[in-house]
C-alpha positions in Angstrom: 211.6 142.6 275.8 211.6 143.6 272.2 207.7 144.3 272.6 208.0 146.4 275.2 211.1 148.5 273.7 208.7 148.9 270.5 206.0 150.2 272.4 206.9 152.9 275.1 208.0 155.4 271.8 204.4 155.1 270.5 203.6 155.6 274.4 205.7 158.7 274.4 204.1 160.4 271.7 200.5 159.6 272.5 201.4 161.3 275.8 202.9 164.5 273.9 199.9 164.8 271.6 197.3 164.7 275.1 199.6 167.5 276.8 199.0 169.8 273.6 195.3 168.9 273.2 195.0 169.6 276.8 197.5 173.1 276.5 195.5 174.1 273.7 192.0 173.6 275.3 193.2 175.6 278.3 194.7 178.5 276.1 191.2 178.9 274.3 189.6 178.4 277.6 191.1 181.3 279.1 190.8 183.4 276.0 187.2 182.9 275.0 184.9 185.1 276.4 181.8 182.9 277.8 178.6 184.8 278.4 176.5 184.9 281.6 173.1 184.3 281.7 170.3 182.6 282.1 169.6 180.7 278.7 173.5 180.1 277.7 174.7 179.2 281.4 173.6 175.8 281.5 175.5 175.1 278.0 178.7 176.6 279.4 178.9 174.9 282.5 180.8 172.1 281.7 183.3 173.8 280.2 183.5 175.7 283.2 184.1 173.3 285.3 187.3 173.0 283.5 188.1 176.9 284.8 189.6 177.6 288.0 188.1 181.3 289.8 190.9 183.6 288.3 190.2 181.8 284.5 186.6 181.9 284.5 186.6 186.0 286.1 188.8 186.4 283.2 186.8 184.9 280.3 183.6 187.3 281.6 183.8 190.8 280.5 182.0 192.2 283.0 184.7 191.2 285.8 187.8 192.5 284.0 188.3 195.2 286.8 187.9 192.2 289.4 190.6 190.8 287.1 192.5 194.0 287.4 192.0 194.4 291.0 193.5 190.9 291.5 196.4 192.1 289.7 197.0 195.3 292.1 196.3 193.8 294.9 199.1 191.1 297.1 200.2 188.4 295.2 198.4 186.2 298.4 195.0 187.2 296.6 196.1 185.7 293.3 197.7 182.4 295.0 194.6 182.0 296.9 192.0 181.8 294.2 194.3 179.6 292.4 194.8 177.0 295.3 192.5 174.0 294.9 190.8 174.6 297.8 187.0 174.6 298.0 185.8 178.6 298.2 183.3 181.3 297.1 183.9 184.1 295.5 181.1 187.1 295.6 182.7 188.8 292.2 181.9 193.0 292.0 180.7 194.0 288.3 182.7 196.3 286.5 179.8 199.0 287.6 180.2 198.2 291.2 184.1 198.8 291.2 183.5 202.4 288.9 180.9 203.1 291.5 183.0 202.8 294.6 186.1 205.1 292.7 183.5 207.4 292.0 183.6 207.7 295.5 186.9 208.0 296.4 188.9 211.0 296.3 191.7 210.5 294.4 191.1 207.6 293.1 190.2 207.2 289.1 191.0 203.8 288.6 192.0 201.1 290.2 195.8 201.8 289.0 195.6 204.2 291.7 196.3 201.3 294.5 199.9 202.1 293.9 201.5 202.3 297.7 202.2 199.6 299.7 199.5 200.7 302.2 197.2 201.3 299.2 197.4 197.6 297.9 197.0 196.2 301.5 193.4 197.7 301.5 192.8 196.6 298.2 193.7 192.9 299.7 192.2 193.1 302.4 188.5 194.0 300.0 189.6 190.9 298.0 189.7 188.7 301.1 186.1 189.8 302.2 184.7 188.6 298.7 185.8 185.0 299.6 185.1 182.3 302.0 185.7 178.9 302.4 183.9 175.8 300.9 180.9 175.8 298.8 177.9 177.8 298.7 175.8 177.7 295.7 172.4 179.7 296.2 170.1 176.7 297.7 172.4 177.5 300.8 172.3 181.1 300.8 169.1 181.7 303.2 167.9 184.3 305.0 170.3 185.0 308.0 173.2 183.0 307.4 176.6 184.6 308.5 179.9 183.6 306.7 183.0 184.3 307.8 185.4 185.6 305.2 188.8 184.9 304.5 189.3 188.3 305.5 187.9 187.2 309.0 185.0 190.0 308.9 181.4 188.7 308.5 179.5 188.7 305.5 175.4 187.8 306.3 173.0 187.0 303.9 169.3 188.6 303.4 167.0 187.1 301.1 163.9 189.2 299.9 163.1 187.6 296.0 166.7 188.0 295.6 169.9 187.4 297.3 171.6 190.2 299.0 174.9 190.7 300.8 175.1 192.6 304.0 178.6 194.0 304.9 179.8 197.2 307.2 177.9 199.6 305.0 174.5 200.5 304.4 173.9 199.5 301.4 173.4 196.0 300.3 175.1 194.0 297.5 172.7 192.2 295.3 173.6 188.9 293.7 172.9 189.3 289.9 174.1 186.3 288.5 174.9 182.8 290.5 176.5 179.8 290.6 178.9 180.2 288.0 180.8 177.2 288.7 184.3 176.2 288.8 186.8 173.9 288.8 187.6 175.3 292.5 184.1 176.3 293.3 181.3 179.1 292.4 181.2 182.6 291.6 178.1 184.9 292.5 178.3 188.1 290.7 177.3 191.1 292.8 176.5 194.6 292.0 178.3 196.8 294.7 182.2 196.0 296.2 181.3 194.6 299.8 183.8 196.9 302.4 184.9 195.5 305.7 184.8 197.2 308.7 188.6 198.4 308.9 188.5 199.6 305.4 185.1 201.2 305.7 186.6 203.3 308.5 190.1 204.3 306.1 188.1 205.2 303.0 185.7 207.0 304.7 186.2 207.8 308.1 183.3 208.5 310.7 183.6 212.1 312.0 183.2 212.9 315.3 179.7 214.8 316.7 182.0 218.0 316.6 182.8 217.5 313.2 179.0 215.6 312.4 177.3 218.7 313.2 179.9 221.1 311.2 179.3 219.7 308.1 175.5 219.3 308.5 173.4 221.6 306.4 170.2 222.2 309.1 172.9 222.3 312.1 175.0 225.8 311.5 173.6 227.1 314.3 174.3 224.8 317.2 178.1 224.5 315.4 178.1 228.1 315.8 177.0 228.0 319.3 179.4 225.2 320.1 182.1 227.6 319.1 181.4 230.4 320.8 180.7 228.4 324.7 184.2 226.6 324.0 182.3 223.3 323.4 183.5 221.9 320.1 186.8 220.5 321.5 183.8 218.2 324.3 182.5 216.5 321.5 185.4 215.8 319.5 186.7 213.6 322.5 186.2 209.9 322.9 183.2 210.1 324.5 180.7 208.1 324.0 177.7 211.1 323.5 174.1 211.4 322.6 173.5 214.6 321.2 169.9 215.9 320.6 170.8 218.8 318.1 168.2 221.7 317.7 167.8 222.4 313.9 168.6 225.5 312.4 164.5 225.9 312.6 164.4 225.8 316.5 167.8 228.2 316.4 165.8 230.8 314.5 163.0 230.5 316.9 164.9 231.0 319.7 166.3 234.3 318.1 162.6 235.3 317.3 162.0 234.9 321.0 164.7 236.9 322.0 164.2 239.8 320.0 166.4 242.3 318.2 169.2 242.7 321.2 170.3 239.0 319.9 171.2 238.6 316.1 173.4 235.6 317.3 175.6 233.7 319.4 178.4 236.1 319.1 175.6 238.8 321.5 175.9 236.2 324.0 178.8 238.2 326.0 178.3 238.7 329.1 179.3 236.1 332.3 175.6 235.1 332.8 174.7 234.9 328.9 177.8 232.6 328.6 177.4 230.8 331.7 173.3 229.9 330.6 174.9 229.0 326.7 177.4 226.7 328.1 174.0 225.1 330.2 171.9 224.8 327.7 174.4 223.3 325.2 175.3 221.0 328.0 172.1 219.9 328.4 171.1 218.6 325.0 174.1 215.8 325.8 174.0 212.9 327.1 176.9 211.1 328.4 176.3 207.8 326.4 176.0 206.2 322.7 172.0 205.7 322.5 170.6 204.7 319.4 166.8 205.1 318.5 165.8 202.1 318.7 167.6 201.9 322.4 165.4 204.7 323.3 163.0 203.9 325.9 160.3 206.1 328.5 162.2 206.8 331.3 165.0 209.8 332.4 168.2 210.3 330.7 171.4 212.4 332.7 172.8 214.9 330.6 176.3 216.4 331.0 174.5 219.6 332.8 175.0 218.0 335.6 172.2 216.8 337.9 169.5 218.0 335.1 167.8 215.0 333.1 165.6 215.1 329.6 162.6 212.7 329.6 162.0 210.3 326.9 158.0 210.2 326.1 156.2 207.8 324.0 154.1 209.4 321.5 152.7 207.6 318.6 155.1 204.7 317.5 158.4 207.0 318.2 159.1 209.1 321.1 159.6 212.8 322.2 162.1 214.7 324.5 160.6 216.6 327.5 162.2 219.3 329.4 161.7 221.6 332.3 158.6 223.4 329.9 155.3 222.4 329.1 156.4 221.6 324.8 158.0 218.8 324.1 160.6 218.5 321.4 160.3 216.2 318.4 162.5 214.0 316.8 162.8 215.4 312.9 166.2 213.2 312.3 167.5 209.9 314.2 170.3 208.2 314.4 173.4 210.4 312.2 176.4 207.9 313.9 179.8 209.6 314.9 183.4 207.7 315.9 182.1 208.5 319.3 178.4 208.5 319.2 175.3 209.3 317.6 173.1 213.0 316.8 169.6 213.0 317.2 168.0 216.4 315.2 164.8 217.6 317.2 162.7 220.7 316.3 163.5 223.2 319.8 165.8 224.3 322.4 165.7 222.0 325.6 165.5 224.6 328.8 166.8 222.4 332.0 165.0 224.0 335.5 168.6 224.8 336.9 168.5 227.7 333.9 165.1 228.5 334.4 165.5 229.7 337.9 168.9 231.5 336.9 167.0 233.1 334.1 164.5 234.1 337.4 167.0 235.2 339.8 168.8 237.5 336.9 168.7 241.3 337.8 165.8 242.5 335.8 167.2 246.0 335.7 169.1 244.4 333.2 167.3 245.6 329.7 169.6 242.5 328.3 168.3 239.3 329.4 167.2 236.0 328.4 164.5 236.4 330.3 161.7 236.0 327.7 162.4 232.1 327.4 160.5 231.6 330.3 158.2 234.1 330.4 
């Protein structure tokens, strides 16, 4: 007994004296910067190994606004990069995060995440940067989906280096991997990775209407839109293909007419209205075809019972009508919230016009007649 009453004191302080070695080694853990990159990582790595996610993003410089972010966002984000669990964490630079507020109205820094609403998208961001388990670079290949802990997919692309694919067009590039900790690995990425249902609150997807508005080489089919009541059509749910004449195959058109039309606003009468209201209608289709969906073959239009054709020429396609000249395709694929805008290079003339544009009273000095002349 009296060994074992002289011994547990000794016990007691050996004990104390490992808590503050081990206190103190964390402390200057978290404070010491550790640099990232190729020649130094493999010295560093067994001191990381000591790190959990949130230490190790905080002893690299270049992720103090991921650190910041963390901060902002739900307290959730912060509890699950602590938790033990097995995870990987694709961590945005400094740049990417400054790139993506560049973008953002509003929004200087990341202090700006100040509502309740605001913070929730800033979690939900978080959550898309992190998935379960372990995935250093040997399993990152070509193809592979991962399913955040934000539930959205994240698939990988691998072309010399690793890339990211998320809702966006642009893909994040892994810059520096496997940083390793005591809860898993970090890959450091150069853009912020946006799901979905963020993607579509940040910067929402106009409508055709409000597409072909704000295009540059499209002010006159907006203008025309406007002036056959039309602009309200493709602002509704839809889904539409549109195949937009540029402002190129506008101007031709007025070229055609001749001096009597300057624009849209000299088509007044019932028949001038009633043959813009046509036309418009016929350059829309009543569904969401992409490009590479486009195959030979007839497509409806909301004129109804007129069609457009779909040709094969080359390795792409053009758009035939009821004339001899084709139309070309200049731009493809401009996506709306409720469909997509093909840009060709003419007016498309249905038949049902054509013979109205016969029929018309050619005493009238103030036709549209020359457009099938």
């Amino acid at each position: 007994m009296k060994k074992r009453y002289t011994t547990l004191p000794f016990l007691r302080i050996m004990g104390y004296a490992l808590l503050l070695v081990l206190i103190f080694a964390c402390e200057k853990a978290d404070n010491t910067p550790i640099p990232i990159n190729g020649e130094e990582q493999d010295e560093v790595n067994e001191h990381r190994a000591l790190l959990n996610i949130v230490a190790l993003a905080s002893s690299v410089e270049d992720l103090s606004n991921l650190v910041a972010a963390i901060g902002a966002a739900d307290p959730v984000v912060l509890e699950t990069l602590n938790s033990s669990v097995q995870k990987t964490v694709f961590a945005p630079s400094n740049l990417a995060f400054s790139d993506l507020l560049s973008q953002l109205e509003g929004y200087d820094t990341l202090d700006d995440f100040d509502e309740e609403r605001e913070k929730q998208l800033l979690t939900e961001i978080l959550k898309y940067h992190m998935v379960e388990g372990k995935k250093l670079s040997d399993v990152l290949t070509n193809g592979v989906a991962l399913t955040s802990l934000q539930s959205e997919e994240l698939l990988i692309k691998v072309d010399a280096n690793i890339f990211i694919e998320d809702s966006t067009t642009d893909l994040a590039k892994v810059i520096n991997g496997d940083n390793e900790a005591s809860n898993e690995v970090v890959h450091i990425i150069d853009k912020i990775l946006l799901p979905d249902v963020v993607w579509q609150q940040l910067f929402p997807t106009p409508t055709i209407a409000n597409l072909i508005n704000e295009a540059d080489d499209l002010a006159g089919l907006s203008e025309a839109l406007a002036e056959a009541g039309l602009t309200d059509m493709l602002n509704e749910s839809g889904p539409f293909t549109v195949f937009a004449p540029s402002d190129a195959a506008i101007d031709e058109l007025f070229e055609l007419l001749g001096a009597e039309y300057a624009s849209f606003d000299d088509f007044n009468d019932f028949l001038e209205l009633q043959l813009l209201d046509g036309f418009l209608k016929y350059h829309v289709v009543p569904d969401n075809i992409s490009f590479n969906e486009l195959s030979e073959g007839t497509l409806m239009t909301s004129l109804e019972g007129n069609s457009i054709e779909v040709i094969a020429s080359g390795t792409g396609y053009v758009i035939g009508d009821a004339t001899t000249k084709h139309a070309e395709l200049l731009e493809v694929d401009k996506k709306a919230s409720n469909g997509t805008v093909h840009v060709i290079d003419k007016i498309l003339i249905p038949q049902d016009l054509i013979d109205l544009i016969r029929d018309a009273d050619k005493t009238d000095s103030k036709t549209i007649r020359k457009l099938v002349e």
